[in-house]
C-alpha positions in Angstrom: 6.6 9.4 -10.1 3.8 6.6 -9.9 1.8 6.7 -12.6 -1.3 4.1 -11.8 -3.0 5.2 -15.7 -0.1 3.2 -16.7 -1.9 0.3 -15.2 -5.0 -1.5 -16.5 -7.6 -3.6 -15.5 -9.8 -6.0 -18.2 -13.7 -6.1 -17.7 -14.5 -9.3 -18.4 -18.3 -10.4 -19.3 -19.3 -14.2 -18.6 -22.0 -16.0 -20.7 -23.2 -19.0 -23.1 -24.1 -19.6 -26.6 -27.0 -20.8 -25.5 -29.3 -17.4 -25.9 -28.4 -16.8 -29.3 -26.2 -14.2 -31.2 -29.0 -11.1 -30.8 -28.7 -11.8 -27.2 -24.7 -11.8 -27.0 -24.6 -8.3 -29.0 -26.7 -7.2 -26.3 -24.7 -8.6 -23.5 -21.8 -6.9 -25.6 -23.6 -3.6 -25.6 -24.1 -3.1 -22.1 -20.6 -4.9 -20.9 -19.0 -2.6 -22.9 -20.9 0.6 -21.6 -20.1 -0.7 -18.2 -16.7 -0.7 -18.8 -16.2 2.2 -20.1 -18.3 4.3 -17.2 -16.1 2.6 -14.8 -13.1 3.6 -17.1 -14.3 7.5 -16.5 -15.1 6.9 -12.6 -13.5 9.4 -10.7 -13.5 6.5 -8.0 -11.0 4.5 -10.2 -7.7 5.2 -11.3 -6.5 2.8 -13.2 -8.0 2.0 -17.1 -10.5 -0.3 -17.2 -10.7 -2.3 -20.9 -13.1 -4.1 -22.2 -12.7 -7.5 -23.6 -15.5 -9.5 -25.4 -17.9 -11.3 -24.0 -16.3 -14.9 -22.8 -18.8 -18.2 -24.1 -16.5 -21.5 -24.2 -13.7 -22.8 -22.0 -11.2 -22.1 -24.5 -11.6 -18.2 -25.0 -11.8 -18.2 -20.8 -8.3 -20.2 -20.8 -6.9 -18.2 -24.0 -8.1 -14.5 -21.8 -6.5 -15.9 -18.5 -2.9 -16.6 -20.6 -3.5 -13.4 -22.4 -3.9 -11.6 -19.0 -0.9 -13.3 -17.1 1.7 -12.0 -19.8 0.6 -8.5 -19.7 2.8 -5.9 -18.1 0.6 -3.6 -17.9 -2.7 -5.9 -16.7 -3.2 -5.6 -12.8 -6.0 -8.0 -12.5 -9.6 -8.5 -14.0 -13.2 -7.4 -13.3 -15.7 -10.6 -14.1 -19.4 -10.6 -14.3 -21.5 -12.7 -15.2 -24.5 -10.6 -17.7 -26.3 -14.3 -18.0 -25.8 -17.8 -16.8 -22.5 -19.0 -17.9 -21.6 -22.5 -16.6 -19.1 -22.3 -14.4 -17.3 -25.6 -15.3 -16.2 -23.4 -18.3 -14.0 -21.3 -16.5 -11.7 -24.0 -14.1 -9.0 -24.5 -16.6 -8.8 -20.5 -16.9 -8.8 -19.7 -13.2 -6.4 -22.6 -12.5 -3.9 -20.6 -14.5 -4.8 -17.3 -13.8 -2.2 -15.4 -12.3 -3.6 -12.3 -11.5 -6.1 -11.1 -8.9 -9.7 -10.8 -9.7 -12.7 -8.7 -8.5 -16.1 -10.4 -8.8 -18.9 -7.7 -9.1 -22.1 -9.4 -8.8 -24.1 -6.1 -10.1 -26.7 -6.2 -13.4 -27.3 -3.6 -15.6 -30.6 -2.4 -15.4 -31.2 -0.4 -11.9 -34.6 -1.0 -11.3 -37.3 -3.6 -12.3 -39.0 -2.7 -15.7 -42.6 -3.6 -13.7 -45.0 -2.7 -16.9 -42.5 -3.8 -19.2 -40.7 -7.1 -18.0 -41.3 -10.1 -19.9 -39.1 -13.6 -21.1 -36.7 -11.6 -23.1 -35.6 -9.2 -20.2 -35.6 -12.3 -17.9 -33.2 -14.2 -20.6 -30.8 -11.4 -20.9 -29.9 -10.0 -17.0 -29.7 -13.3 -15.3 -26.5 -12.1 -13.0 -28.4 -12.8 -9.8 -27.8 -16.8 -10.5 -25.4 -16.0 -13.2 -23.0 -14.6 -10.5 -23.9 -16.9 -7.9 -23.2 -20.1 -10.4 -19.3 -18.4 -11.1 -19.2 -17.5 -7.0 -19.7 -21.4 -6.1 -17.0 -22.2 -8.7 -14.6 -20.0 -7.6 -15.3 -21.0 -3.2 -14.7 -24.7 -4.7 -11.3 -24.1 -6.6 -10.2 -22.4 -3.1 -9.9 -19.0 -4.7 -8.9 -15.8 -3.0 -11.1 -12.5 -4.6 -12.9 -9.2 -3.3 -17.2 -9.6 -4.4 -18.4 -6.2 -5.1 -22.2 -6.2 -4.8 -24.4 -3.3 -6.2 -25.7 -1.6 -9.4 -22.2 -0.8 -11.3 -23.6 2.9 -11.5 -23.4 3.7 -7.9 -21.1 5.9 -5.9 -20.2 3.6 -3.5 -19.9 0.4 -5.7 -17.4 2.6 -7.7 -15.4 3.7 -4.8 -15.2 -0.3 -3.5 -14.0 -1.3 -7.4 -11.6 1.3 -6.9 -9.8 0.9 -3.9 -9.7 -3.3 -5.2 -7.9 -1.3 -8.1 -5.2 0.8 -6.1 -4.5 -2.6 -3.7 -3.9 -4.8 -7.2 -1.3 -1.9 -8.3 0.6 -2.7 -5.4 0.2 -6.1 -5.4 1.3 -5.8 -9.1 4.5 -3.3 -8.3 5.7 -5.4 -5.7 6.5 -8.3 -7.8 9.2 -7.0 -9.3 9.9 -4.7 -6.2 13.9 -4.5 -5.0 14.7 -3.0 -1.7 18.5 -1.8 -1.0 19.6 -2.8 2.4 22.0 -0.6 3.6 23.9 -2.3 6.9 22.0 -5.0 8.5 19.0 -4.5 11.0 19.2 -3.0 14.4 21.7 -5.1 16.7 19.2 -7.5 19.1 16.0 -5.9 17.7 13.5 -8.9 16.9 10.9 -8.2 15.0 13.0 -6.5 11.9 14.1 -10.1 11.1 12.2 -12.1 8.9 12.3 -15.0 5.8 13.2 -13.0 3.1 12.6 -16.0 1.3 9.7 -16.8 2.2 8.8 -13.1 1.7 10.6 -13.1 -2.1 8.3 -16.6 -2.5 5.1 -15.6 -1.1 4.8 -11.3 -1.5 7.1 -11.0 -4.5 9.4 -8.5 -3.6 13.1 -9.2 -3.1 15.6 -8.2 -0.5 19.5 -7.2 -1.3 22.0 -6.2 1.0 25.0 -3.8 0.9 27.9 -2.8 3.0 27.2 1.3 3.8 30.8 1.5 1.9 29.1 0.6 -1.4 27.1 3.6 -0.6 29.7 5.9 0.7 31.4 5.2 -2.8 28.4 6.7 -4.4 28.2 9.4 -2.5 31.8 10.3 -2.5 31.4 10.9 -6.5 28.8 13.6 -5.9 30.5 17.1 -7.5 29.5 20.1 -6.6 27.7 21.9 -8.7 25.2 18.6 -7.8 25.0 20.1 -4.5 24.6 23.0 -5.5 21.4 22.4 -7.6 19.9 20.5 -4.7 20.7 23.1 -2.2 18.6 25.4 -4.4 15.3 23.0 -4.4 15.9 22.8 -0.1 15.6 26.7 -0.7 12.7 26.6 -3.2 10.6 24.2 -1.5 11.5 24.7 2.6 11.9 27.4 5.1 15.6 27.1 6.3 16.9 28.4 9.6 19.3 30.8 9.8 22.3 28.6 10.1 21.3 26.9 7.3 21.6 29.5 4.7 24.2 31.0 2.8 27.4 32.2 5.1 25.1 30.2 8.2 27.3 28.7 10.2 25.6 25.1 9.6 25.7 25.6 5.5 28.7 23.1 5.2 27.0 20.4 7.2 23.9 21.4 5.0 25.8 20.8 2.2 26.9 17.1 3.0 23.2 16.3 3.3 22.6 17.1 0.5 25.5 15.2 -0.8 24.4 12.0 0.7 20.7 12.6 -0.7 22.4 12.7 -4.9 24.7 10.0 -4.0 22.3 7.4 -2.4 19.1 8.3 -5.3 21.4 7.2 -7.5 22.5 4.1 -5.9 18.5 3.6 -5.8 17.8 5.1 -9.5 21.2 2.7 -11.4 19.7 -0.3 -9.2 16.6 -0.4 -9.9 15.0 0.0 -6.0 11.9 0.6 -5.5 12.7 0.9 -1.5 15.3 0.5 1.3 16.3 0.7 4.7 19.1 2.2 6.6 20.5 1.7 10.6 22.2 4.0 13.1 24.6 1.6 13.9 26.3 1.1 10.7 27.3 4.8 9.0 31.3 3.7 8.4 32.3 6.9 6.3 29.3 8.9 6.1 29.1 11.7 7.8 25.7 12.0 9.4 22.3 9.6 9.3 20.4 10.2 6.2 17.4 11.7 7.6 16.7 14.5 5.2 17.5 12.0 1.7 15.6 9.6 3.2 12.5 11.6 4.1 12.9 13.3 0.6 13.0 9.7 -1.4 10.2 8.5 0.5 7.9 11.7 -0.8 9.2 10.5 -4.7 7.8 7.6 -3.4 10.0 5.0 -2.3 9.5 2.8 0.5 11.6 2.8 3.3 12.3 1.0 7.1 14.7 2.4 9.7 16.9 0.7 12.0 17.0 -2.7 8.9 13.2 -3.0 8.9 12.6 -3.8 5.1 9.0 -6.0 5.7 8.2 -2.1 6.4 9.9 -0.8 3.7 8.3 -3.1 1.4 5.1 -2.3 2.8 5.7 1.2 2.4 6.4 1.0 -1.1 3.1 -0.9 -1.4 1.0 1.7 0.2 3.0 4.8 -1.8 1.9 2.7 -5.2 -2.0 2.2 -3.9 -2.0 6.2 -2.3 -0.7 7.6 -6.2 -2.9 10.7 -7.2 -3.9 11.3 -3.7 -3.1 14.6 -1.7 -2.5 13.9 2.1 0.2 10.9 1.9 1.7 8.1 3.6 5.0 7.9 5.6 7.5 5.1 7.7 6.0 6.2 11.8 6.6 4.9 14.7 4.3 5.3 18.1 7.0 6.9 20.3 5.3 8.2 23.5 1.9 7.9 24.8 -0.3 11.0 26.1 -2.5 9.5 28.9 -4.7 12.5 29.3 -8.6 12.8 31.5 -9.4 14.2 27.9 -8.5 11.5 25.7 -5.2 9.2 26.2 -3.6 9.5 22.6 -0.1 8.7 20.7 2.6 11.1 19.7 4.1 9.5 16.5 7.5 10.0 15.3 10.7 8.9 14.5 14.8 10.1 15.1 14.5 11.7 11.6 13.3 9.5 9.2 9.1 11.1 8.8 7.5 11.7 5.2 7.0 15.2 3.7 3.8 14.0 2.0 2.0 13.8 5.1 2.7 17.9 6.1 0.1 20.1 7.2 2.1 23.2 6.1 5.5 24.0 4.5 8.5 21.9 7.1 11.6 23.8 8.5 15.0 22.3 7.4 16.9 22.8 10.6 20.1 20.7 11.8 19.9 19.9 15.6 21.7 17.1 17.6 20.8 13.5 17.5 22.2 11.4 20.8 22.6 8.7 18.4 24.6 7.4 15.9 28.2 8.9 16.8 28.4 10.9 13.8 27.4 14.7 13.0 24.1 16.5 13.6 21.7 15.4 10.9 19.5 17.7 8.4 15.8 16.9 9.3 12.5 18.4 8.1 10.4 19.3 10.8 6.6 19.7 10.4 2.6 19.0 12.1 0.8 16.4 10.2 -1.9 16.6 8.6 -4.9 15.8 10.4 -8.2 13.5 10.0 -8.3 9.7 9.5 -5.2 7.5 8.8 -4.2 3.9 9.0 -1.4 2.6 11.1 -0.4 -0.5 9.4 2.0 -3.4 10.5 3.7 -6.8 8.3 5.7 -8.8 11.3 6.4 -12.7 10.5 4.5 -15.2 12.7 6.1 -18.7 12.7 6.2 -19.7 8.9 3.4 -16.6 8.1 2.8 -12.9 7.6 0.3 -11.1 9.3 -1.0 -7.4 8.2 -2.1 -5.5 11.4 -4.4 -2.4 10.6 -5.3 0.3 13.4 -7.4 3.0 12.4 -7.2 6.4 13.9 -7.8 9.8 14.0 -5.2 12.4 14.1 -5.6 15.8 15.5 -3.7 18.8 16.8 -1.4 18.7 19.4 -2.9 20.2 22.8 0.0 22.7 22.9 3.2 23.7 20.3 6.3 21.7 20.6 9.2 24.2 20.2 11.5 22.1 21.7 10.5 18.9 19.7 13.5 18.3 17.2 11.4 16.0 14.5 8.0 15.6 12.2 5.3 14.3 14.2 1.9 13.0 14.2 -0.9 13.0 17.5 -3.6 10.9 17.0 -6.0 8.7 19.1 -6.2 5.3 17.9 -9.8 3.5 17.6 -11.5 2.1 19.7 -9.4 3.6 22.2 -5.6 3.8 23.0 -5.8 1.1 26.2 -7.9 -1.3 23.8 -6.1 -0.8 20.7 -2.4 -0.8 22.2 -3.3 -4.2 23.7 -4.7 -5.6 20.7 -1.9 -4.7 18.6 0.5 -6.2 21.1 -1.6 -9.4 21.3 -1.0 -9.3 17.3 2.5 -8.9 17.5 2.3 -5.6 16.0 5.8 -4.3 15.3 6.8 -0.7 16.7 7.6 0.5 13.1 4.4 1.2 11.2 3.5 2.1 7.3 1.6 5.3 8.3 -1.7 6.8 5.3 -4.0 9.4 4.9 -4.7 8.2 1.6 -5.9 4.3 2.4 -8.3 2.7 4.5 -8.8 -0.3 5.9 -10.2 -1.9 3.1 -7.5 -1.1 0.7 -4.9 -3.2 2.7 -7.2 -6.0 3.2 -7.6 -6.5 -0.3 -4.0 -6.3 -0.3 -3.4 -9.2 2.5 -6.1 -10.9 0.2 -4.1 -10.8 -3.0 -1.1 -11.5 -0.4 -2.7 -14.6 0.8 -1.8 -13.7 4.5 -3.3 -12.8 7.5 -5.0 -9.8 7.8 -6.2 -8.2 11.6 -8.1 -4.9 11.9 -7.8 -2.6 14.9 -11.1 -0.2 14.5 -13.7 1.8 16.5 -15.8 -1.9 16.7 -13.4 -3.8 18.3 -13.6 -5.8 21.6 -10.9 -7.1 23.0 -11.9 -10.8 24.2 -13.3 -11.4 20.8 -9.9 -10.1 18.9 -8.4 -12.6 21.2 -10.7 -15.3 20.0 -10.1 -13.9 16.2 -6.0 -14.5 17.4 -6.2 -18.2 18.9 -8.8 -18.8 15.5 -6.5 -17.7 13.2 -3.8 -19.8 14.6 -5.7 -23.0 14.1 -7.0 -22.4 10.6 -3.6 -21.6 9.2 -2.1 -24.8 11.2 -4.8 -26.7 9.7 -4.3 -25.2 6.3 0.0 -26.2 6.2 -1.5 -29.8 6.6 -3.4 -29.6 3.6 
């Protein structure tokens, strides 16, 4: 289970000796109730601790070590209450490690008119305080999200926050293993990648394994193990006929189940946070994990079909920033297009391999035939998303770089029930529109595998491609093809320019 009150982020308050030690217990005061309303936001999920108020380059430098060696730190929060000179802080952010959020906010609301004088002028000076930290910050070449707005306000909150839930993933996925279970789809292009370059650059780390070092696992599986799992299927699905005791499909039931105990703990002993499976390598099992896999994804793993483990990782990314909300996120794949007078739209799925967390209503556990694979018919979950705004979301490798492609859309009910339909799906209608969003995600490079949320937005992933340092190219209801064209060949240049650098 992710936790993200585990995590914490440090407030962290900006200003000068120069104002004198009743000012500075002031600043204290209201940095200190700052932090702890944001600390009680509903908008913010992680802690949010207050450190004293920073006044010389060497508590700055001492704060940014402290902050780099703490587990549980995520990142920091800085404002600036007064004018602190910014020179101050370059050793400190040289060093620091972590992301930060810059919330350019003050802590009065409103202008005091009868009452302002010198003092109240000397004390909240953040509208140049901030601006004097911003400049330093552009001219060290500093990636951060500015947050501007009274620290009290809905919508400020909500912005702090979803900087909070991308810097837990950005946090979880430097120490993030994925299991690789065969290699990647024979011939398929885009699930290859640098996993160097990936290990060096997004943290998270890439191991391999024959499908006999899982076998092995599974093959130790007793059966009273089974038996205990079969009994949460029972508890927590509705199971067809054959699937229940004396059903003529109980035995096959029963090996699904098997593979599920033995692969969570080849995940569990090692450590993984994610992993990846492919059709074409299942030597001694026998049948595709579809029903483990959909099950460890809604525990909160990440996971990519077919080898893809840039979507796995990404996955597992999303699954950290998405903890504590209800509609969930899932591996998806745009399968088949509905080109319709009333609205052309997308019928998402995959063979098997679709998250529980994103289920309108309580899924079937059925075992049908899968044309793939050359091995027994799979257990799947079958079920209708949920529907209402999501985020299709897409990490390929171009050239030496990683790009993060976002499409937002809508998802809605399917014109008519699919009885025959064998797997979980999703219908949705991607923004702007499916003709202008299909070619814009093709002119990205956008792979056919997507990390699929309710939960997140758009602006949760690009503060994660921020922290990332890579690309980051947003498919929504305002885009116009020629220009997102323009944005490509842009893009291309800058980060050409930038490797000379």
């Amino acid at each position: 289970m992710i936790d993200l009150k585990t995590y914490e982020v440090w407030f962290v308050t900006g200003s000068q000796h120069l104002y004198g030690e009743e000012t500075l217990a002031q600043v204290a005061v209201h940095s200190r109730e700052i932090a702890d309303a944001l600390n009680t936001s509903e908008h913010i999920p992680v802690r949010v601790v207050f450190k004293p108020v920073l006044t010389t380059a060497e508590a700055i430098w001492e704060l940014c070590q402290e902050a780099n060696a703490a587990k549980s730190c995520v990142g920091l929060i800085t404002w600036m209450h007064t004018f602190s000179p910014a020179k101050m802080w370059i050793a400190g952010l040289n060093l620091l490690k972590k992301p930060f959020l810059h919330l350019h906010t003050q802590y009065n609301r409103e202008i005091p008119w009868a009452e302002i004088d010198m003092d109240f002028m000397n004390l909240n000076q953040a509208a140049h305080g901030d601006r004097e930290f911003g400049f330093m910050c552009t001219r060290l070449g500093l990636s951060r999200k500015v947050v501007v707005g009274h620290w009290g306000d809905a919508d400020v909150q909500s912005s702090v926050g979803a900087w909070t839930r991308a810097a837990c993933g950005w946090h979880d996925a430097q120490d993030c293993r994925i299991a690789r279970f065969g290699d990647n789809m024979r011939d398929v292009a885009v699930t290859e990648g640098d996993k160097v370059q990936a290990q060096m650059q997004l943290g998270y780390s890439v191991h391999g394994y024959g499908v006999g070092d899982l076998v092995a696992r599974v093959a130790q599986v007793t059966d009273n193990e089974v038996d205990a799992l079969i009994k949460v299927y029972e508890e927590r699905y509705i199971l067809r006929p054959a699937l229940q005791v004396e059903g003529s499909q109980r035995t096959s039931l029963r090996e699904g189940a098997r593979i599920e105990v033995g692969m969570r703990r080849f995940l569990e002993d090692g450590g993984f946070k994610a992993f990846t499976t492919t059709f074409e390598n299942l030597h001694g099992l026998a049948q595709l994990p579809g029903l483990a896999v959909q099950r460890l994804m809604a525990d909160g793993y990440g996971f990519g079909a077919e080898g893809d483990w840039k979507t796995a990782a990404l996955l597992r990314a999303m699954k950290v920033m998405g903890s504590g909300l209800d509609k969930g996120s899932s591996f998806m794949e745009d399968y088949t297009y509905h080109f319709s007078p009333q609205g052309d739209k997308v019928l998402g799925a995959h063979m098997l391999e679709i998250c529980a967390s994103i289920a309108a209503d309580q899924p079937t556990l059925e075992i049908l035939p899968l044309s793939i694979g050359g091995k027994a018919d799979p257990a799947r979950l079958i079920f209708n998303a949920n529907l209402g705004p999501a985020v299709a979301a897409s990490l390929v490798q171009i050239g030496s770089r990683f790009r993060l492609i976002v499409n937002a859309v809508e998802v809605t009910a399917t014109d008519a029930p699919l009885p025959k339909l064998p797997v979980a799906r999703a219908f949705w209608s991607p923004k702007p529109d499916l003709k202008t969003a299909a070619a814009a995600w093709i002119y990205a490079g956008g792979a056919h595998h997507t990390s699929f949320s309710f939960d997140l937005t758009a602006e949760h992933l690009a503060d994660y491609a921020e922290m990332a340092g890579i690309e980051f190219l947003l498919i929504d209801e305002h885009t116009q093809l020629a220009e997102f064209k323009k944005e490509l060949r842009w893009n291309d240049l800058y980060y050409k320019l930038s490797q000379l650098s």
